[in-house]
TIDO-396666 format. One record per residue (C-alpha): x, y, z. Coordinates in nm, 3 decimals. Layout:
TIDO-396666
<pt><px>X</px><py>Y</py><pz>Z</pz></pt>
...
***
This chain:
TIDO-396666
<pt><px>-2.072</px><py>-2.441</py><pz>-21.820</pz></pt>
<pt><px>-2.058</px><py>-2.642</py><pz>-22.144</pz></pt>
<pt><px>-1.977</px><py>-2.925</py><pz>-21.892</pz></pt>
<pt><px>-2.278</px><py>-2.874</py><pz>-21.661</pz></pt>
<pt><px>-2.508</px><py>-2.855</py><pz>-21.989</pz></pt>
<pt><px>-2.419</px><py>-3.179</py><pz>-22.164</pz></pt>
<pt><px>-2.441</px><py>-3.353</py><pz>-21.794</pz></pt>
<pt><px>-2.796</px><py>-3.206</py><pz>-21.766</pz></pt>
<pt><px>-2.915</px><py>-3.343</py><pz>-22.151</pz></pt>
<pt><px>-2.748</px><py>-3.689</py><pz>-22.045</pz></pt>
<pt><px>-2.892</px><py>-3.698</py><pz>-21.753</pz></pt>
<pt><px>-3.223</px><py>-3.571</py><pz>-21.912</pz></pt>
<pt><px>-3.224</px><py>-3.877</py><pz>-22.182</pz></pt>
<pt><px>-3.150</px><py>-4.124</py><pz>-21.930</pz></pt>
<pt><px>-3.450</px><py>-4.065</py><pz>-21.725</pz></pt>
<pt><px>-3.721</px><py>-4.007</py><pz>-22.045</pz></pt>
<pt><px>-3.520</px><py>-4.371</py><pz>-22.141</pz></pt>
<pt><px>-3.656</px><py>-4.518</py><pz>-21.738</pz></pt>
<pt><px>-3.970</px><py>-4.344</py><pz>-21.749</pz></pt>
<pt><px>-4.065</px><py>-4.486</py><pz>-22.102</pz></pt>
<pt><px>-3.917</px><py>-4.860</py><pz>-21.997</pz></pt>
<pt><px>-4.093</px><py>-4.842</py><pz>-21.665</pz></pt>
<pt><px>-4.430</px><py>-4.753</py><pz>-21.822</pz></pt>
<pt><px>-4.403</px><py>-4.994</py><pz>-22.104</pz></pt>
<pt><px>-4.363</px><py>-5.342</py><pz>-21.910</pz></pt>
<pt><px>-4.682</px><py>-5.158</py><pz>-21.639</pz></pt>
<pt><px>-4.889</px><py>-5.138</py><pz>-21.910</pz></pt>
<pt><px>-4.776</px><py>-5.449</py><pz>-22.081</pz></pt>
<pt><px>-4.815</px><py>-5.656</py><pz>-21.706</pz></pt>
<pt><px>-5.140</px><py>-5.508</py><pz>-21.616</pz></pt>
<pt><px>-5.466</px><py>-5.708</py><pz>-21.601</pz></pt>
<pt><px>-5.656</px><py>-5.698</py><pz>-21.914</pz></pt>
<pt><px>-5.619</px><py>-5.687</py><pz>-22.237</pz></pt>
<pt><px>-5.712</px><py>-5.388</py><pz>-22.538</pz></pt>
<pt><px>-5.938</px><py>-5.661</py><pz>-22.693</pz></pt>
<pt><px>-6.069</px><py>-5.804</py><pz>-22.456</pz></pt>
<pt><px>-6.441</px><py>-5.634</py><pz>-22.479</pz></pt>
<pt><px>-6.400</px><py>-5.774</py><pz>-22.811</pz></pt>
<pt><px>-6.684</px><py>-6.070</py><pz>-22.860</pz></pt>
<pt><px>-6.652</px><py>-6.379</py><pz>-23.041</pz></pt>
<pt><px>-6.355</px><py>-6.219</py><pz>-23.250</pz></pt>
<pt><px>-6.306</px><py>-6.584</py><pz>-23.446</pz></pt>
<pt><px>-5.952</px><py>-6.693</py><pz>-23.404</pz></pt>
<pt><px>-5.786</px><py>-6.600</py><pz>-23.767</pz></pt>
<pt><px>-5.925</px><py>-6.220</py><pz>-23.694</pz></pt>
<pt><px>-5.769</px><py>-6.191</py><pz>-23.386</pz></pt>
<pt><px>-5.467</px><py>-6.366</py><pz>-23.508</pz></pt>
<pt><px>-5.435</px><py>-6.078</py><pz>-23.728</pz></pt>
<pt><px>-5.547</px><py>-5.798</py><pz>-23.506</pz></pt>
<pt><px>-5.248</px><py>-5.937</py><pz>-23.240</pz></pt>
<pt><px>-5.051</px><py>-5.972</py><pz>-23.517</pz></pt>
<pt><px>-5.044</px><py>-5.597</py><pz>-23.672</pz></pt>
<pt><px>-4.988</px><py>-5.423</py><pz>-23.291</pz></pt>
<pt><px>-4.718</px><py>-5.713</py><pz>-23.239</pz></pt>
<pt><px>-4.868</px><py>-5.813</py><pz>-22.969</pz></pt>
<pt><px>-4.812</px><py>-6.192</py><pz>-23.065</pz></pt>
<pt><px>-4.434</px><py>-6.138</py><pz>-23.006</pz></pt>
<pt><px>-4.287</px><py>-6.182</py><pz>-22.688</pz></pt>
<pt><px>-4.230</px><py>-5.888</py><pz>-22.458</pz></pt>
<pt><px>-3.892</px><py>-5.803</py><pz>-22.490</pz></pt>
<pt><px>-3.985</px><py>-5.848</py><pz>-22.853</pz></pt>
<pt><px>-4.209</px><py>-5.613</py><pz>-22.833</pz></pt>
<pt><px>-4.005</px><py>-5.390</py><pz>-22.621</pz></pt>
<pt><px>-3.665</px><py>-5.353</py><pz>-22.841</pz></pt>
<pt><px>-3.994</px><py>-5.264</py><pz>-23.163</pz></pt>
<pt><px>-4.147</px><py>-5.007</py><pz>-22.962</pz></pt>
<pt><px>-3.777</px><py>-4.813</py><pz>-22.826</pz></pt>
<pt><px>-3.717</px><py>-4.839</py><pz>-23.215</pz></pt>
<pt><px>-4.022</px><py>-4.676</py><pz>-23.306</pz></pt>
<pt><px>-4.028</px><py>-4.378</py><pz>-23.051</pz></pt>
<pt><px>-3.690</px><py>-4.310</py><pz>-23.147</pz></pt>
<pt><px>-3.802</px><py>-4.279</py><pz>-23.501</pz></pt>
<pt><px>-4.092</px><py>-4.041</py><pz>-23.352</pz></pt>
<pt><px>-4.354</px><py>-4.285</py><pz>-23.425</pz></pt>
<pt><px>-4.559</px><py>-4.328</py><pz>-23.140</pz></pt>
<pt><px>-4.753</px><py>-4.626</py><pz>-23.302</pz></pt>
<pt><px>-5.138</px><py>-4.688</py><pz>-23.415</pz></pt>
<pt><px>-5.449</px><py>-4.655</py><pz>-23.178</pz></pt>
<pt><px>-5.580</px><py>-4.944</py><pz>-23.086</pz></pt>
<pt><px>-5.936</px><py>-4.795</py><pz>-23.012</pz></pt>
<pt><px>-5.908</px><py>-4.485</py><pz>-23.308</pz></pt>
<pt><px>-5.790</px><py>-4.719</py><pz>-23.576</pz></pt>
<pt><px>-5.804</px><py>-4.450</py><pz>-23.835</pz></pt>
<pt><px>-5.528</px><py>-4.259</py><pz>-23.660</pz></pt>
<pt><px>-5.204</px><py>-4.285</py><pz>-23.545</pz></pt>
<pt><px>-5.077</px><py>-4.179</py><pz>-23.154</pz></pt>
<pt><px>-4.892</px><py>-3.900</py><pz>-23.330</pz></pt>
<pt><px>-5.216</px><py>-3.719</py><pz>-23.484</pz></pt>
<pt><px>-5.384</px><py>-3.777</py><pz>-23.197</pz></pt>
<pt><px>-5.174</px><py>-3.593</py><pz>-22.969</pz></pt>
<pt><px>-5.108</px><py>-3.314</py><pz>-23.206</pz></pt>
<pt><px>-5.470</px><py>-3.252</py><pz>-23.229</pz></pt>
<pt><px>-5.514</px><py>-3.238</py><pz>-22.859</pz></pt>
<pt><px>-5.160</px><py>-3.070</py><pz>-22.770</pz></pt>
<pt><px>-5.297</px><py>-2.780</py><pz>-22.919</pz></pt>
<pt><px>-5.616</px><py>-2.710</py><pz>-22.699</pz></pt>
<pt><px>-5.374</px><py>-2.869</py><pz>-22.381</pz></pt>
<pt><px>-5.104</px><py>-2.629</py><pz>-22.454</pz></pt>
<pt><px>-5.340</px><py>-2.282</py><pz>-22.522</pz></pt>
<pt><px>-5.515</px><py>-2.384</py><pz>-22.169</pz></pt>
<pt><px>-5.191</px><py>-2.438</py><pz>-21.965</pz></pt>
<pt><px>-5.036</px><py>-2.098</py><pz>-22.155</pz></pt>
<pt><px>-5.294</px><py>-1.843</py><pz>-22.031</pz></pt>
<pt><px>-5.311</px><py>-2.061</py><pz>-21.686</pz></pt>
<pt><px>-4.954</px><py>-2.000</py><pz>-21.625</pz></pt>
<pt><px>-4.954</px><py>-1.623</py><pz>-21.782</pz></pt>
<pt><px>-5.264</px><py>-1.555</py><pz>-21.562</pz></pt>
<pt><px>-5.076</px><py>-1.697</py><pz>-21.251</pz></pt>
<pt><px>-4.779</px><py>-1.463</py><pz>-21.317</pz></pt>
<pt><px>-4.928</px><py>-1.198</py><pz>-21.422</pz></pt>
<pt><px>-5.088</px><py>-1.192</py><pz>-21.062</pz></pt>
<pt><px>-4.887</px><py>-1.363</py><pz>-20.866</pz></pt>
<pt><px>-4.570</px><py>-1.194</py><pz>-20.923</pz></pt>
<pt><px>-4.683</px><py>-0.833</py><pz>-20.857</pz></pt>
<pt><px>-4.916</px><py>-0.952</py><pz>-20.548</pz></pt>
<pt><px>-4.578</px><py>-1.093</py><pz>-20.432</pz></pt>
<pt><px>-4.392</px><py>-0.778</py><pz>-20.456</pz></pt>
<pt><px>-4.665</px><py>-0.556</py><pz>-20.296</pz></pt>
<pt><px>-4.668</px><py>-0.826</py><pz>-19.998</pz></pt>
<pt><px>-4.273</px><py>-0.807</py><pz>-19.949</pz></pt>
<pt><px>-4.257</px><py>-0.506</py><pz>-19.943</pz></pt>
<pt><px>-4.518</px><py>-0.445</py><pz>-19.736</pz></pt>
<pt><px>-4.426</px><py>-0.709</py><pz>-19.498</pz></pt>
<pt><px>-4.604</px><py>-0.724</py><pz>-19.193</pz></pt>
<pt><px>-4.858</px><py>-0.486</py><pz>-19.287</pz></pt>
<pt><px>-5.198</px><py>-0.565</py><pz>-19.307</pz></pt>
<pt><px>-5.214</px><py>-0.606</py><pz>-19.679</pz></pt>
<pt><px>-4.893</px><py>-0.862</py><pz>-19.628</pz></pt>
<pt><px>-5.100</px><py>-1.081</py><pz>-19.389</pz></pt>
<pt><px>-5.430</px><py>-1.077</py><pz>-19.641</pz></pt>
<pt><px>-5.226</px><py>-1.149</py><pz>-19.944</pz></pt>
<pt><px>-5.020</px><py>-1.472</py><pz>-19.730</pz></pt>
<pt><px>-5.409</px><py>-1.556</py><pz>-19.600</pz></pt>
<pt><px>-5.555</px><py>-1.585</py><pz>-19.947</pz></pt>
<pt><px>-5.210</px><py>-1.793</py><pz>-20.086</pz></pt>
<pt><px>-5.264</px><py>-2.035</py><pz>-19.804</pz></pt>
<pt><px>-5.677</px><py>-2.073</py><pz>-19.949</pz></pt>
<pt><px>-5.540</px><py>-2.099</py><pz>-20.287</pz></pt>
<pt><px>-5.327</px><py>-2.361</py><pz>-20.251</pz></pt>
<pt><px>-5.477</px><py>-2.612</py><pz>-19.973</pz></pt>
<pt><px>-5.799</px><py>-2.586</py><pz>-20.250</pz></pt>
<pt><px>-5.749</px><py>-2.876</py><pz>-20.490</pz></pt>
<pt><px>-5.868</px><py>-2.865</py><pz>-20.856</pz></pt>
<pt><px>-6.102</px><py>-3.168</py><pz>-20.846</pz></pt>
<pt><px>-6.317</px><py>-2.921</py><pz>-20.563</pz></pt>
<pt><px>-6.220</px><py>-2.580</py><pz>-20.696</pz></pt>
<pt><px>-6.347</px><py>-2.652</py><pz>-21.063</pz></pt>
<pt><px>-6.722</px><py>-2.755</py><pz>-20.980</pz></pt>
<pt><px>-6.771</px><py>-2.501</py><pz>-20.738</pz></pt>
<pt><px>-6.638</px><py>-2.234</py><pz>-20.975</pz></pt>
<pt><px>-6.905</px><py>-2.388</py><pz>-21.247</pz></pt>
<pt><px>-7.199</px><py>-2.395</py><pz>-20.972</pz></pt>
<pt><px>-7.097</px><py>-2.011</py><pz>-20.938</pz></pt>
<pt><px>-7.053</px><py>-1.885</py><pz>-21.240</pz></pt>
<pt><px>-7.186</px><py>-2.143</py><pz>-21.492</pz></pt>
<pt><px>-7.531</px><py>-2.215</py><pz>-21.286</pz></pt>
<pt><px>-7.618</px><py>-1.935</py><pz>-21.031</pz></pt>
<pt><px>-7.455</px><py>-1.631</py><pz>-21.212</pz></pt>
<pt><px>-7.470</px><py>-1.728</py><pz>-21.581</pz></pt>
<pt><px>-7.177</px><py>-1.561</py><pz>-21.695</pz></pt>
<pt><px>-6.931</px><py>-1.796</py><pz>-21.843</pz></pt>
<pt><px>-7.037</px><py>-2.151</py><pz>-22.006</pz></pt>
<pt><px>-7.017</px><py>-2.473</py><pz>-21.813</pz></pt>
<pt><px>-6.807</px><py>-2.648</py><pz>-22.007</pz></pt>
<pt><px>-6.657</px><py>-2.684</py><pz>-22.382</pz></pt>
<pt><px>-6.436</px><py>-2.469</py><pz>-22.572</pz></pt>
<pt><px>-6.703</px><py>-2.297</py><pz>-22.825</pz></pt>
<pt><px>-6.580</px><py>-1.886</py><pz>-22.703</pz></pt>
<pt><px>-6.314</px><py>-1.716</py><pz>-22.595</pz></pt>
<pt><px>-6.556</px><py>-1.670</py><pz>-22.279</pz></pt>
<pt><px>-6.558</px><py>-2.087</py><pz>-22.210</pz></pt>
<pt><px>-6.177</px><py>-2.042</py><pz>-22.120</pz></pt>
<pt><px>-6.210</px><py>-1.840</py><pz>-21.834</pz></pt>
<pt><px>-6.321</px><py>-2.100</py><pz>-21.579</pz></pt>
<pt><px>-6.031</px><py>-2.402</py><pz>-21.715</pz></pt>
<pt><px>-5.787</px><py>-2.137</py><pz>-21.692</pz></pt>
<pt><px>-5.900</px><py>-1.982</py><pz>-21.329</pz></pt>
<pt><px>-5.950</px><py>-2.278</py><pz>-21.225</pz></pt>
<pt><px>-5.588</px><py>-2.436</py><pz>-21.334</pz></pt>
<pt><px>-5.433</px><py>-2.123</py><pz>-21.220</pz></pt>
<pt><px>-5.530</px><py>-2.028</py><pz>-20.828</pz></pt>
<pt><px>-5.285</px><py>-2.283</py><pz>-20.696</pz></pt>
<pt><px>-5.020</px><py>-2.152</py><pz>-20.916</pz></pt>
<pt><px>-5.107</px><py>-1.815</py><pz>-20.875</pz></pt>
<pt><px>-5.052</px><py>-1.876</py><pz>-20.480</pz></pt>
<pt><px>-4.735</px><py>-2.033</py><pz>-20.470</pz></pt>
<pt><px>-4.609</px><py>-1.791</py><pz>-20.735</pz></pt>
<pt><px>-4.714</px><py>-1.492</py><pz>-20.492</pz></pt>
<pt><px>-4.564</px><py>-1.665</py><pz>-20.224</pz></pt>
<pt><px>-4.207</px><py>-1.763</py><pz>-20.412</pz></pt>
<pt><px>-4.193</px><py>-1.406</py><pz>-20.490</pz></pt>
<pt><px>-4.317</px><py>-1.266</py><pz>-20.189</pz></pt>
<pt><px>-3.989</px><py>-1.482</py><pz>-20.023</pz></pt>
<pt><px>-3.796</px><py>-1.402</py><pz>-20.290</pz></pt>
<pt><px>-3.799</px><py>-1.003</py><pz>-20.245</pz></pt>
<pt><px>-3.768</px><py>-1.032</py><pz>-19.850</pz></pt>
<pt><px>-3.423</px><py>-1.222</py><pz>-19.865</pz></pt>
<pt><px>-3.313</px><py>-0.962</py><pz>-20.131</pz></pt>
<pt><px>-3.443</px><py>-0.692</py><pz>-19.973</pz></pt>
<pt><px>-3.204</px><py>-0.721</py><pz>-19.688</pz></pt>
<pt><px>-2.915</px><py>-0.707</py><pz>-19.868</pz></pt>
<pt><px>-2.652</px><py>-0.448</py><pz>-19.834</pz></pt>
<pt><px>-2.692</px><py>-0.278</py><pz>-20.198</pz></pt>
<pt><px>-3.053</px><py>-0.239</py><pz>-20.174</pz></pt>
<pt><px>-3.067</px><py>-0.096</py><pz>-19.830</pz></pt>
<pt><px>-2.795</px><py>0.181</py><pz>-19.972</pz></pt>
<pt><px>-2.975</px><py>0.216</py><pz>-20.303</pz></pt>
<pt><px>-3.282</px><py>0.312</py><pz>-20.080</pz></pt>
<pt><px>-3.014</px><py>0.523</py><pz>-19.859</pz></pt>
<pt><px>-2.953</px><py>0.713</py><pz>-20.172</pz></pt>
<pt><px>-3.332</px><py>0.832</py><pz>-20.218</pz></pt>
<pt><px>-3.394</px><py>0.589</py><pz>-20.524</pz></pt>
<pt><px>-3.731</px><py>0.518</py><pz>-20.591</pz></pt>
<pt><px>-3.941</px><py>0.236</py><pz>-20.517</pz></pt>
<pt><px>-3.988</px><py>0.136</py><pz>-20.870</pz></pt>
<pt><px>-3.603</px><py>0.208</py><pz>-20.942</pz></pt>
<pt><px>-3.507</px><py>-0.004</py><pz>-20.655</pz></pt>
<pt><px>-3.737</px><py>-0.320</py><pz>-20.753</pz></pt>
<pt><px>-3.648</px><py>-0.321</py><pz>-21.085</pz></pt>
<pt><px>-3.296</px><py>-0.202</py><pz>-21.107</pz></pt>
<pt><px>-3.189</px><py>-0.354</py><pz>-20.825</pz></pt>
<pt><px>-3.380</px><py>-0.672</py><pz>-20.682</pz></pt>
<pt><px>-3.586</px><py>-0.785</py><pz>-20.913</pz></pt>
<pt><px>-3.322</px><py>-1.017</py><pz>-21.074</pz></pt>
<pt><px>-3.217</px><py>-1.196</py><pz>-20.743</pz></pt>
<pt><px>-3.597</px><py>-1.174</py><pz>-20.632</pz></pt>
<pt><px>-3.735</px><py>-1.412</py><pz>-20.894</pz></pt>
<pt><px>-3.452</px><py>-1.661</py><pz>-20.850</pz></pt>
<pt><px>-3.666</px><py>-1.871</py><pz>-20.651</pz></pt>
<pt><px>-3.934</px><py>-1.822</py><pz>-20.891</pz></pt>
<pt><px>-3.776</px><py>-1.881</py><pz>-21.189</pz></pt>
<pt><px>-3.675</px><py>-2.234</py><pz>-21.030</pz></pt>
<pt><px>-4.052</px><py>-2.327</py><pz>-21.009</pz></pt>
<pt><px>-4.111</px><py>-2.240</py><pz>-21.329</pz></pt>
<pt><px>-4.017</px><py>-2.612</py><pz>-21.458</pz></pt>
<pt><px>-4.232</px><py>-2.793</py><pz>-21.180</pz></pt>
<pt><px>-4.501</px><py>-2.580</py><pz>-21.258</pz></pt>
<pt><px>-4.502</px><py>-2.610</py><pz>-21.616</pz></pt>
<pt><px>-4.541</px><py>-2.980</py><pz>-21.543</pz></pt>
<pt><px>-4.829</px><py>-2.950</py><pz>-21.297</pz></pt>
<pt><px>-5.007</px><py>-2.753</py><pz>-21.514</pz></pt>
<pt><px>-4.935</px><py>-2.947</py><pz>-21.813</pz></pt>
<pt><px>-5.044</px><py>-3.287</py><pz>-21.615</pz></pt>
<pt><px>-5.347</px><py>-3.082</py><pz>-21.438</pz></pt>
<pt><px>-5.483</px><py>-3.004</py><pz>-21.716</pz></pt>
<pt><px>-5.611</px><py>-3.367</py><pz>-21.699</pz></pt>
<pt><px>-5.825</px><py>-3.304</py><pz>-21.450</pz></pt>
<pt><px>-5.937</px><py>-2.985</py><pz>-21.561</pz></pt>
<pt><px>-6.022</px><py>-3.119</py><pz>-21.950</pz></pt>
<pt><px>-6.268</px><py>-3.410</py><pz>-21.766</pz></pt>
<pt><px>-6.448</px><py>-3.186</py><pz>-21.521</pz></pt>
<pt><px>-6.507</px><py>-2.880</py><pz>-21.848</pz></pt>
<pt><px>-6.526</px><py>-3.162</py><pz>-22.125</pz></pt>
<pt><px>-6.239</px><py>-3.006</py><pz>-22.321</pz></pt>
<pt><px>-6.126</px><py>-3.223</py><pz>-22.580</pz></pt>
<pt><px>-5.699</px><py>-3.203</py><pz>-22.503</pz></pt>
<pt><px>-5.441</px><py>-3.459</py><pz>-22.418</pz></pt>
<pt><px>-5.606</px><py>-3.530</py><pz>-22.072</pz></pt>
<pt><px>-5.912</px><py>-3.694</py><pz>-22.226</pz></pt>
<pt><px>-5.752</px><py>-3.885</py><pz>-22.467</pz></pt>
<pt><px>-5.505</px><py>-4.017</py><pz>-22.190</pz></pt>
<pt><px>-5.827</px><py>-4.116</py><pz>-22.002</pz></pt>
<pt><px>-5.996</px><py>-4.308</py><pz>-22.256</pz></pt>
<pt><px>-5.687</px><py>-4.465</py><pz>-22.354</pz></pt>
<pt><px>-5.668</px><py>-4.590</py><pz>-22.010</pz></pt>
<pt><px>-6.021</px><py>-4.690</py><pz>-21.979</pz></pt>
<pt><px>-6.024</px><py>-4.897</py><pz>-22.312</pz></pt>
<pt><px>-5.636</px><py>-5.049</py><pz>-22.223</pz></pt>
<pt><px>-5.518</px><py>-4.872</py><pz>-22.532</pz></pt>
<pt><px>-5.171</px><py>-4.901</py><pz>-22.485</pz></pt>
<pt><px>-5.007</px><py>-4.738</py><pz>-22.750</pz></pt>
<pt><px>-5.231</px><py>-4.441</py><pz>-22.699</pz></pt>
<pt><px>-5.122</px><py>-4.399</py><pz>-22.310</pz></pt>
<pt><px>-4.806</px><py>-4.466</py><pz>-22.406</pz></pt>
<pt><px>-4.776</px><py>-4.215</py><pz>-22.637</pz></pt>
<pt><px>-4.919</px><py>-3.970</py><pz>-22.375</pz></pt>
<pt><px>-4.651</px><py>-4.050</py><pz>-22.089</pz></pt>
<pt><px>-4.380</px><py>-4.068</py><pz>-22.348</pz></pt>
<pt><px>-4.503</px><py>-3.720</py><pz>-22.463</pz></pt>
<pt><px>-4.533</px><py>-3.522</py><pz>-22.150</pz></pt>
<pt><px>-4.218</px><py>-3.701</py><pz>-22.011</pz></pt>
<pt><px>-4.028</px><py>-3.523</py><pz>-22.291</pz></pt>
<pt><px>-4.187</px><py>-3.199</py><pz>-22.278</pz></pt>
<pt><px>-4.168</px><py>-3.177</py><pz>-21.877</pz></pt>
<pt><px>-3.828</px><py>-3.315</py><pz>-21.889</pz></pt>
<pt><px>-3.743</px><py>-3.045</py><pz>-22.184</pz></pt>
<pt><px>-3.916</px><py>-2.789</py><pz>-22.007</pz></pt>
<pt><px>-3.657</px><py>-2.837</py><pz>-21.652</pz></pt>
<pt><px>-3.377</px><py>-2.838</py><pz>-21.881</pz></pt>
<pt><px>-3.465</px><py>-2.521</py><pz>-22.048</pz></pt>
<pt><px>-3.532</px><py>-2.367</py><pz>-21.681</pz></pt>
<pt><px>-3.223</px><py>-2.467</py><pz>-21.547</pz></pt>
<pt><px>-3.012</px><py>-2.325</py><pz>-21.843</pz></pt>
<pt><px>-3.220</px><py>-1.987</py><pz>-21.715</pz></pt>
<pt><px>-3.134</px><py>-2.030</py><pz>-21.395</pz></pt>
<pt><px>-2.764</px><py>-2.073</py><pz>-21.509</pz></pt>
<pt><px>-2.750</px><py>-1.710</py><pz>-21.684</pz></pt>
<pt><px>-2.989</px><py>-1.558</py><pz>-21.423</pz></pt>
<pt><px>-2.695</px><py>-1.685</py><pz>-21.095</pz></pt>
<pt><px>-2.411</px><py>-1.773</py><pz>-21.303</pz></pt>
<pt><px>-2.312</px><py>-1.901</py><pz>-20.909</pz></pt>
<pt><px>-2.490</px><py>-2.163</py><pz>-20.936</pz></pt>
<pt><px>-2.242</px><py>-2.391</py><pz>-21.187</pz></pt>
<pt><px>-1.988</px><py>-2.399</py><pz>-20.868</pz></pt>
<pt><px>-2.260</px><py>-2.555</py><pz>-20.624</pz></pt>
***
């Protein structure tokens, strides 16, 4: 096991090390420069402007400084916010990012995951069929057409919930719905699989032999195998919320890591996006690690495979 876990880090370091390489020389070989809306900068200014980014070095110069520097934790200075660093920036955003994609993913579990159980074991009943119909809705629906339409509902026709903004606990309701109803889905249906395979399986058919109850036998008896393949998407979906959320921050105006990650991108702030990718590389890569260390105590199995 001990094996298995230092494998997973290494292998978990390595690929934050490509990602953030990979990223770097895009950005750096890209059309376009961060100063180049800049207007008749005279020479000595931008001389010193290139100069305190380092962009007057060569690339692998440049390179080798910036590896340094995110090792150190120092994501750099904004090129565009020059009264902050990267670091402050994404803090202050992290924080609205990381309440949003919390109560996305609770919401999604805290429906999905019960909706799943009712369908499997209900399977083939009418109820089954309506719950797998309104998973298949939920996830062909993307975010980018979900999110107005929920806005135009709610925010324009019916009046209910603000359009956009985080100003009341109300104003979360429509980010959060809106993040959540693919996850929700594909949570009901992981669970909804989940329960069927161990719902066949010798010990629960003689648990129900033995006049257990329902809630005895889904809790006592399946619902640790049952979530396996749950539990498994809980690292993927982390990440798709956390990256979502990008989306979901332009369409509501919600001042998180998305928007800063698209106005870095629009005004070729480098050390800004980079700071982004290198940040939600680490947490999505963190976040698989932790999941498959769960997965590891959930199916101890698993470490022979």
């Amino acid at each position: 096991m001990i094996r298995m876990i230092i494998s997973r880090l290494f292998q978990s370091l390595v690929t934050l090390f490509l990602i953030v390489t990979f990223s770097f020389f895009m950005m750096r070989i890209a059309p376009g420069g961060p100063f180049d809306s800049e207007r008749n900068l005279p020479p000595e200014i931008e001389a010193n402007i290139m100069a305190k980014y380092r962009l007057d070095l060569p690339i692998m110069s440049q390179y080798v400084y910036y590896m340094s520097d995110v090792a150190k934790g120092d994501l750099g200075l904004s090129f565009r916010y020059q009264d902050h660093t990267v670091n402050e920036l994404i803090f202050e955003g992290a924080k609205v990012s990381f309440t949003l994609g919390a109560f996305a993913l609770l919401f999604a579990l805290i429906v999905g995951v019960p909706f799943g159980i009712i369908g499997a074991r209900r399977e083939e009943s009418v109820l089954d069929h309506m719950i797998v119909t309104t998973t298949v809705f939920g996830i062909s629906i993307p975010n980018l057409v979900l999110g107005p339409v929920l806005v135009m509902l709610f925010a324009i026709l019916l009046p209910v919930f603000p359009a956009g903004g985080l100003d009341s606990v109300r104003s979360y309701f429509l980010p959060v719905l809106t993040l959540s109803i693919f996850y929700m889905a594909y949570i009901t249906r992981l669970t909804r699989v989940g329960f069927i395979g161990i719902g066949k399986r010798e010990f629960v058919v003689t648990a129900k032999a033995k006049g257990l109850s329902e809630p005895a036998i889904i809790f006592r008896h399946m619902f640790r195998g049952g979530i396996l393949p749950l539990v498994s998407f809980l690292g993927p979906a982390a990440a798709g919320i956390l990256t979502g959320s990008i989306v979901i921050e332009k369409i509501f105006q919600i001042p998180g890591i998305g928007q800063h990650f698209v106005q870095g991108a629009l005004n070729r702030d480098y050390t800004l996006v980079m700071g982004v990718v290198v940040f939600y590389s680490a947490l999505i890569i963190t976040f698989n690690f932790i999941i498959d260390l769960v997965y590891l105590a959930l199916d101890p199995q698993v470490k022979y495979r």
